[in-house]
MARPA-186970 format. One record per residue (C-alpha): x, y, z; residue in one letter. Coordinates in steps of 0.5 Angstrom, whole numbers, padded with zeros to 4 digits, always signed. Layout:
BEGIN
XYZA;...
end
This chain:
BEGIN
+0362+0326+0249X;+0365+0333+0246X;+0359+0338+0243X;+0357+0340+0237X;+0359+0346+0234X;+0356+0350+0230X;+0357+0352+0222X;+0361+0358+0225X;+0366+0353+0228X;+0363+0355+0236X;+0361+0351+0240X;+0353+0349+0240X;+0350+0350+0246X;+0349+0345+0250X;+0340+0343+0251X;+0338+0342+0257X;+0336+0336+0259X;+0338+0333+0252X;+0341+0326+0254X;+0347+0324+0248X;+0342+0319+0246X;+0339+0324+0242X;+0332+0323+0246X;+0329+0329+0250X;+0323+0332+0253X;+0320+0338+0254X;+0322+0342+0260X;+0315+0343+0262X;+0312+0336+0262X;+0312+0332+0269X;+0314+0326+0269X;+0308+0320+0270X;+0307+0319+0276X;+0303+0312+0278X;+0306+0306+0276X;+0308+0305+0268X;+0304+0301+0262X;+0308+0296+0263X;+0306+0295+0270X;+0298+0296+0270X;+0298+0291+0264X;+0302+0286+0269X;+0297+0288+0274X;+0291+0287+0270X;+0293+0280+0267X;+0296+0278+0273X;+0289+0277+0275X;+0286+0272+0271X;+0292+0269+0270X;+0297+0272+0263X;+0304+0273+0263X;+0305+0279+0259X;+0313+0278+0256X;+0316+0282+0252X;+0312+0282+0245X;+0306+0278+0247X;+0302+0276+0253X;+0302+0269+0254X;+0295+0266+0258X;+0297+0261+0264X;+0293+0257+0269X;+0291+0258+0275X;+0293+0252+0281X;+0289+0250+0286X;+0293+0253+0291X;+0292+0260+0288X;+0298+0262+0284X;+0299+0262+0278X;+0304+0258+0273X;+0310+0262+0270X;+0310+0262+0261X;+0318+0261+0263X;+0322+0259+0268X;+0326+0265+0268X;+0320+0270+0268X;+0321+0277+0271X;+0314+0276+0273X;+0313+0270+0277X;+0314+0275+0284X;+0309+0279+0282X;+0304+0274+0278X;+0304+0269+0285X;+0302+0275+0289X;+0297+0277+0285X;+0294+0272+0281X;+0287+0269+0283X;+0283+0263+0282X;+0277+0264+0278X;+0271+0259+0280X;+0268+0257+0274X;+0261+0258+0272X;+0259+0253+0268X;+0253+0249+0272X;+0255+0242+0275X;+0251+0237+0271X;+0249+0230+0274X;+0249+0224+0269X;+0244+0220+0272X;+0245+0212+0268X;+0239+0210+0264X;+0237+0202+0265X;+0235+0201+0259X;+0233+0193+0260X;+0228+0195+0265X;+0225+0201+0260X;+0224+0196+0254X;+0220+0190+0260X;+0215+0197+0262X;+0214+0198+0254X;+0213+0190+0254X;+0208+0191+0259X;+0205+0197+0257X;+0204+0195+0250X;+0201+0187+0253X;+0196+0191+0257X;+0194+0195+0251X;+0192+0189+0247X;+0189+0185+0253X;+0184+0192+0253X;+0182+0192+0247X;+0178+0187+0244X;+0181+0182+0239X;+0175+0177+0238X;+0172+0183+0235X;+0178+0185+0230X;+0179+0178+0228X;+0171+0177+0227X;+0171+0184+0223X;+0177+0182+0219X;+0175+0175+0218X;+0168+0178+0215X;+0171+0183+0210X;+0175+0178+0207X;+0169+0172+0208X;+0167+0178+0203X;+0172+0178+0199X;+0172+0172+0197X;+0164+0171+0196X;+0165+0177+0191X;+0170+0174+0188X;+0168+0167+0186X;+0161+0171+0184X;+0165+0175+0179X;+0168+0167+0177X;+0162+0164+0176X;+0159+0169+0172X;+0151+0170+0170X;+0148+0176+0173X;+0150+0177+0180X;+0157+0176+0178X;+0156+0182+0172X;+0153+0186+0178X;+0158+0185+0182X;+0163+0186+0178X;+0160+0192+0176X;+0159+0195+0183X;+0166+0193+0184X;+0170+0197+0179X;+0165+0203+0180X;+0167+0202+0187X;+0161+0202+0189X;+0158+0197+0196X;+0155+0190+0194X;+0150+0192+0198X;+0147+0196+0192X;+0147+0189+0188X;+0138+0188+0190X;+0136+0194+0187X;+0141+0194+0180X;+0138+0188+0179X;+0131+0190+0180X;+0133+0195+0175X;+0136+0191+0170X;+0130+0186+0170X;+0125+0192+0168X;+0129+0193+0163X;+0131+0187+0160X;+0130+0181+0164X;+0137+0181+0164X;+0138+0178+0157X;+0145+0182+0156X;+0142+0182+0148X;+0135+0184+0149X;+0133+0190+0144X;+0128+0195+0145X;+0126+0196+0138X;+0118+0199+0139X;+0120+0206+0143X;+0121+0212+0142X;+0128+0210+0141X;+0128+0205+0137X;+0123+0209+0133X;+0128+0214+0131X;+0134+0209+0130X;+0137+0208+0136X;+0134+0203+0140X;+0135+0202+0147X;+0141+0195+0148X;+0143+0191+0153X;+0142+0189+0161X;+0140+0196+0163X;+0137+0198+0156X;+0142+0204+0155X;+0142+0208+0147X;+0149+0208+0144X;+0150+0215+0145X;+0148+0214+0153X;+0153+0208+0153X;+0159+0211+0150X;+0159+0218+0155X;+0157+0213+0161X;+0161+0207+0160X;+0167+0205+0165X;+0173+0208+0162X;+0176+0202+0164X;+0171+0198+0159X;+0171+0204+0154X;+0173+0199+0149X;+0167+0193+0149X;+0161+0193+0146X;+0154+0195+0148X;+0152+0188+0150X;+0158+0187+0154X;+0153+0186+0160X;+0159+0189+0166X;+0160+0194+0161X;+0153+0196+0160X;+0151+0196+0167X;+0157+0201+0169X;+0154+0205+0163X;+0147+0205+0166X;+0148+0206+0173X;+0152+0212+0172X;+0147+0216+0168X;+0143+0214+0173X;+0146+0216+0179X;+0148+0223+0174X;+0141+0225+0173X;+0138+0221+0179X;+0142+0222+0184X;+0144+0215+0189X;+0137+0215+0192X;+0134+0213+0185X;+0139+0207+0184X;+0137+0206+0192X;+0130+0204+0190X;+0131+0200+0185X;+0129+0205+0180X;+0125+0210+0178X;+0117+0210+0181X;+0110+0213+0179X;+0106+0215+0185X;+0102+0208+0184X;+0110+0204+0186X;+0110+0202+0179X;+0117+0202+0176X;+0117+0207+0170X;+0124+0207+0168X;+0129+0212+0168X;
end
């Protein structure tokens, strides 16, 4: 390849170590040594078992045998990774699946539940049970029948209160009327300034429209449920349950005073 002349027409010197590609490199700087970039990334891919071709780097497993399977039939590398390449052991743990007998769990259930419902005593519950609704059902036909022991009963249960008050309510409300659902006191000290106490519980207007059920807030003062939930709430406000419990209030003689 002729040289290059200088603007003047003479012969440009030639540089040494100026190849004709036009590449060059500095006279001081040694050649690397060791192997090139090329090699120590085979090398190192090598190993877990990738194949570095060209532009890209192309993973490929590992045989039981220990050599590696090639990206290419034609790889220049497959000398090199078959010498080279290793097998690496997995590190996942090995987990036994143990089979679950799931007919022989479910009699175990059975079983664990018969011997449950063997220990515990039936009879009871079932008397318990046949009681409450025994109950139930005297309430109820109490309620039907009506009369004072209905009125009370159904009082209580609109109150959410137990029967067993029914005695003592009904002690209050033959003190105080004899239990005539129309009884009106007109000689106390109520009456005596126009409100006269009324009905089964004898309860002034007043007293009635604050302590009525809300559910019978609607009813007359002689409605005789109506006039019982009224009487035994302003009792149980400013007596307390135990004034209710006795039947009323009591002078030091046990004689009924009132409330």
């Amino acid at each position: 390849m002729a040289g290059h002349r200088s603007p003047r027409g003479a012969r440009a010197p030639r540089t040494a170590g100026v190849t004709g590609t036009g590449r060059h490199q500095a006279a001081h700087r040694p050649a690397p040594a060791g192997p090139s970039l090329g090699t120590t990334v085979i090398a190192t891919t090598a190993a877990v078992g990738a194949v570095a071709t060209g532009a890209f780097t192309a993973i490929v497993p590992a045989l039981e045998d220990g050599t590696a399977t090639s990206a290419a039939a034609d790889s220049p590398f497959d000398a090199a990774l078959a010498s080279n390449s290793t097998t690496i052991d997995s590190l996942a743990p090995v987990v036994s699946v143990v089979p679950v007998d799931l007919a022989a769990d479910a009699e175990s259930v059975e079983d664990h539940v018969a011997r449950v419902v063997q220990a515990a005593d039936l009879a009871k519950l079932h008397a318990e049970q046949a009681r409450e609704q025994a109950e139930r059902d005297r309430i109820s036909a109490m309620i039907e029948r009506g009369g004072l022991d209905g009125w009370i009963a159904e009082a209580l249960q609109i109150l959410d209160l137990p029967q067993s008050l029914s005695p003592s309510v009904k002690k209050i409300i033959l003190k105080e009327s004899n239990g005539n659902p129309r009884a009106i006191n007109n000689w106390d000290s109520n009456a005596r300034r126009g409100t006269p106490s009324q009905g089964l519980m004898q309860t002034i207007p007043t007293t009635y429209k604050h302590y009525v059920h809300p559910d019978l807030k609607d009813r007359p003062i002689t409605d005789p449920v109506a006039n019982i939930t009224a009487g035994i709430r302003y009792m149980i406000d400013n007596y307390g349950m135990k004034t209710l419990q006795a039947g009323g209030r009591s002078n030091s003689a046990g004689n009924y005073v009132g409330y």
